[in-house]
C-alpha positions as CSV (number, residue, x, y, z in Angstrom):
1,X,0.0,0.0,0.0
2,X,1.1,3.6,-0.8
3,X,1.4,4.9,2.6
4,X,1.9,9.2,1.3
5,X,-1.8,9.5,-0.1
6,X,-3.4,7.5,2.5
7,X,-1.9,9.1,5.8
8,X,-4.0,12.3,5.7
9,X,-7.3,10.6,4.7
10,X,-6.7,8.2,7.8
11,X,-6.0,10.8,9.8
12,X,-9.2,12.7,9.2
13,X,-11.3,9.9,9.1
14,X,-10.0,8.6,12.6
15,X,-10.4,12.4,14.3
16,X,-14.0,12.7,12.5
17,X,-14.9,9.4,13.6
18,X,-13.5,10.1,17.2
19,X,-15.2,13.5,16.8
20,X,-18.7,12.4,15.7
21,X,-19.1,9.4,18.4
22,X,-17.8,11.9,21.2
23,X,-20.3,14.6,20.3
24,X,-23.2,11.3,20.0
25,X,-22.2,10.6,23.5
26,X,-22.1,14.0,25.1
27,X,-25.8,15.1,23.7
28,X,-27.7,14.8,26.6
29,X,-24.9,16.8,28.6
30,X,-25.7,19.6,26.6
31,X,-21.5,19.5,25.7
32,X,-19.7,19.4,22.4
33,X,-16.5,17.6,22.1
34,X,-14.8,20.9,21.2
35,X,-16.1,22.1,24.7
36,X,-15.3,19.0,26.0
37,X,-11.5,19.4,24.9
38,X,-11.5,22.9,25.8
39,X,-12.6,21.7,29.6
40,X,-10.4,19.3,29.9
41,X,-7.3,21.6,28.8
42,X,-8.2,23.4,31.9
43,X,-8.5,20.5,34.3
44,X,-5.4,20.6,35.8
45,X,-6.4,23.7,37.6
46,X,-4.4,26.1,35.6
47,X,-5.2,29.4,34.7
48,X,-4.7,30.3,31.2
49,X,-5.2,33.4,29.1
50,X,-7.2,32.9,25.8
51,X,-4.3,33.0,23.8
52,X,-2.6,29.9,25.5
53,X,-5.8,28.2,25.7
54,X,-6.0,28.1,21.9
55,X,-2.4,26.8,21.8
56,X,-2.8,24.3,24.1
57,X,-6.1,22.7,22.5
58,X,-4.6,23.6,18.6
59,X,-7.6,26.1,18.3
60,X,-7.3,29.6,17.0
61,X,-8.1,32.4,19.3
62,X,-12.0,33.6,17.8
63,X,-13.1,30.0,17.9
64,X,-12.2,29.7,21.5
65,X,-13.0,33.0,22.4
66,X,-16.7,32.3,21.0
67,X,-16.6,28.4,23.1
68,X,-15.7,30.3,26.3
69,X,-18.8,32.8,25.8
70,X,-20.9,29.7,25.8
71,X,-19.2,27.8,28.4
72,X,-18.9,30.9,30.7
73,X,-23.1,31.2,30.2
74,X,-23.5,27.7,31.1
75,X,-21.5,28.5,34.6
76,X,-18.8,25.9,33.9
77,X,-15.5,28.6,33.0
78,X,-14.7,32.3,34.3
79,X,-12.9,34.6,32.2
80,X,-11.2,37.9,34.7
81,X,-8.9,40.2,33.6
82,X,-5.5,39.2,33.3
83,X,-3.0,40.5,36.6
84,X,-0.4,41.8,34.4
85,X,-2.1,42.3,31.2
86,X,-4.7,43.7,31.0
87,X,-5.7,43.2,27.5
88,X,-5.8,39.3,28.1
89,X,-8.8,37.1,30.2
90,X,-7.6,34.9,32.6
91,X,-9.5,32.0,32.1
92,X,-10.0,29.1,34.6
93,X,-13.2,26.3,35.6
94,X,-15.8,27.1,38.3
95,X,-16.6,24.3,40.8
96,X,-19.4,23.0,37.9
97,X,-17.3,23.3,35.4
98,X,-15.1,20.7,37.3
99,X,-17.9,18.5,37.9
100,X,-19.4,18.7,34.1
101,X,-15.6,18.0,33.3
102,X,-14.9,15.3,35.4
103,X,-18.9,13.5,34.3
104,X,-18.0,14.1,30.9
105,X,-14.9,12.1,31.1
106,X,-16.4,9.3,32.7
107,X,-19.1,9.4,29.9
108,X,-16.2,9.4,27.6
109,X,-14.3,6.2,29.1
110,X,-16.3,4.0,26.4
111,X,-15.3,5.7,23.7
112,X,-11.5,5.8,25.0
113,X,-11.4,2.1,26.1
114,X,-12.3,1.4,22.4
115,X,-9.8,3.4,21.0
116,X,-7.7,1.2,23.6
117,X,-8.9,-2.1,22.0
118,X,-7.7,-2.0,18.6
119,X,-3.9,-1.2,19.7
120,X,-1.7,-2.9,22.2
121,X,-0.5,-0.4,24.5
122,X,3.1,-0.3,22.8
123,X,1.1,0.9,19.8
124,X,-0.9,3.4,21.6
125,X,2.3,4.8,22.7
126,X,3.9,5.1,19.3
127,X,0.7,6.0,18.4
128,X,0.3,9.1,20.6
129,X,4.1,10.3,20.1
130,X,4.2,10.4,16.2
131,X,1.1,12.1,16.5
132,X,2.5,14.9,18.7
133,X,5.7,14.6,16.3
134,X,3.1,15.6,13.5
135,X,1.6,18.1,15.4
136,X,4.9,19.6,16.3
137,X,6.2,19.9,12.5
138,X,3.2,21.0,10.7
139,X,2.7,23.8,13.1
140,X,6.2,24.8,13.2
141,X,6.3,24.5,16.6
142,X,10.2,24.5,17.7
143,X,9.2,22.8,21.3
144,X,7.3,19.4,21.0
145,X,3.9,19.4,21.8
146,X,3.3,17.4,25.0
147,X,2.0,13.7,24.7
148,X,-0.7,13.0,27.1
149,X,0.3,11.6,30.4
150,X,0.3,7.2,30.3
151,X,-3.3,5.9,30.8
């Protein structure tokens, strides 16, 4: 098999099938899986401005800036002003948005575990770090983008 041709059309139909069952699942939480990655890259209790938000979750500023009005309506994010720059929001998760975080992973797990299923977890690994490696070169990032911890 020619490997060139087929790499990008695997790669977009596993992140649209990923992208399609997640937002299936996360219907009746009222939660996209854009939001639901958005949520997550805040998890760790960080406080991040927009602009690093967008970074972090390979988004561009206006898309996130338009996820956080929504998010912020629903009670689950808080956007201050920034302590030393004032132009930027500081944003972090309120105690619900924890919660809806933490339930939406746990509504999630299927989804994951199945991922899980059709790889050993020597493949997952190799998996996850060419895909960072990807990420890295096509976005001409000169630091690595950071694999997700192990499972």
């Amino acid at each position: 098999m020619e490997t060139e041709p087929e790499l990008p059309l695997a790669l977009r139909a596993a992140y649209l099938a990923l992208h399609r069952k997640t937002d299936a699942r996360f219907t009746k939480l009222d939660v996209t899986a854009d939001q639901f990655v958005l949520l997550t890259a805040l998890s760790d209790g960080q406080v991040l401005t927009q602009r690093e938000l967008a970074g972090r979750i390979s988004s561009d500023p206006s898309t996130v800036r338009a996820m956080l009005v929504l998010l912020e309506r629903k009670g689950f994010v808080k956007r201050d002003v920034h302590p030393t720059d004032l132009r930027a929001k500081a944003v972090s998760l309120t105690t619900v948005g924890k919660r809806m975080q933490k339930k939406l992973w746990k509504a999630g797990q299927p989804i994951r575990d199945e991922m899980y299923r059709c790889m050993s977890p020597d493949e997952a690994d190799v998996l996850v770090t060419l895909l960072c490696k990807m990420a890295c070169v096509l976005s001409d990032v000169s630091v690595p983008v950071q694999a997700p911890s192990k499972r």
